[in-house]
N, C-alpha and C positions, 0 to 999 in steps of 0.2 A: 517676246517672240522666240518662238524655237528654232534651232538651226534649220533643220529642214523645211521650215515653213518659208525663212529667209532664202534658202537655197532654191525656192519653188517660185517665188516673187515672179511676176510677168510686169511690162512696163503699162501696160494698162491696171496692175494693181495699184500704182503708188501714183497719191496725187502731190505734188511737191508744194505748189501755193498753199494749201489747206494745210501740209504737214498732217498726212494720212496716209496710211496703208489698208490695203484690204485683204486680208490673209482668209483663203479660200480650203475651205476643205480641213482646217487643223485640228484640234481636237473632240473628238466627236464628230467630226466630219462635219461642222457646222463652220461659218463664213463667220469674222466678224471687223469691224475696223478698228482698227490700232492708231496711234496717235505716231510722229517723228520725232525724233530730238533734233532741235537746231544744229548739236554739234555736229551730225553727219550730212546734213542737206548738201552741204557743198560737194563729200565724196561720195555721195550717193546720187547726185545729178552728173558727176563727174564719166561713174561708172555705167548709170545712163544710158551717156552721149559715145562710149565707147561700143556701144550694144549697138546704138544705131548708125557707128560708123561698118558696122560688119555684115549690115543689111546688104552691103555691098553683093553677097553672095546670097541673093534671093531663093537659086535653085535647092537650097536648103532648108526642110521647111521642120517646124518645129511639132513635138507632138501635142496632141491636143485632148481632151475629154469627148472619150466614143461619141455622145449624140450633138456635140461641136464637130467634130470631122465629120459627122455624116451629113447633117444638115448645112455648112459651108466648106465644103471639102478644101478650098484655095487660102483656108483661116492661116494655116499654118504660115504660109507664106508671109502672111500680115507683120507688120511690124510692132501693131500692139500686142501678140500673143507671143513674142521675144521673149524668154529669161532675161531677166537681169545678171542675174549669177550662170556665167557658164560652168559646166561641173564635168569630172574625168572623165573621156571617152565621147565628148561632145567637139565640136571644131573652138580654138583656141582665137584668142583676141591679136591683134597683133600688142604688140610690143611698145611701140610707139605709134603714135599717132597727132597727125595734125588735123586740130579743131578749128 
């Protein structure tokens, strides 16, 4: 997987049971599914739960692909169209957090 594709991840891309990813749009602009490695499951569930502790701040909404925001305009707001990776210039995680 390429960093950027990693860095694009949304939490409705990754299925954790299955150990699957869906990497959307990567090379060639084509979608395809990618497999997990056990060794990360744990910190990639971890990172997560940390995404969906920051949903806290709903009034923040995320962007989305043109004919997705036109067709459900309130997506953004959703918590499956979340980054998993937040990236510079985006609102930051806290620090700590109790799960």
């Amino acid at each position: 997987m390429r960093l950027c594709e990693a860095l694009s991840l949304r939490l409705k891309d990754v299925n954790l049971p299955e150990f699957s990813v869906t990497v959307r749009g990567g090379k060639g602009n084509k979608d395809r599914i990618g497999i997990i490695g056990k060794s990360i499951i744990q910190e990639l569930s971890h990172q997560m739960d940390l995404v969906k502790v920051c949903v806290r701040f709903p009034q923040i909404p995320v962007s989305l692909p043109t004919a997705i925001n036109r067709k459900y305009p309130n997506a953004g707001y959703s918590l499956e169209w979340k980054y998993i990776f937040l990236q510079k210039g985006h609102r930051s995680l806290p620090l700590q957090v109790s799960l």
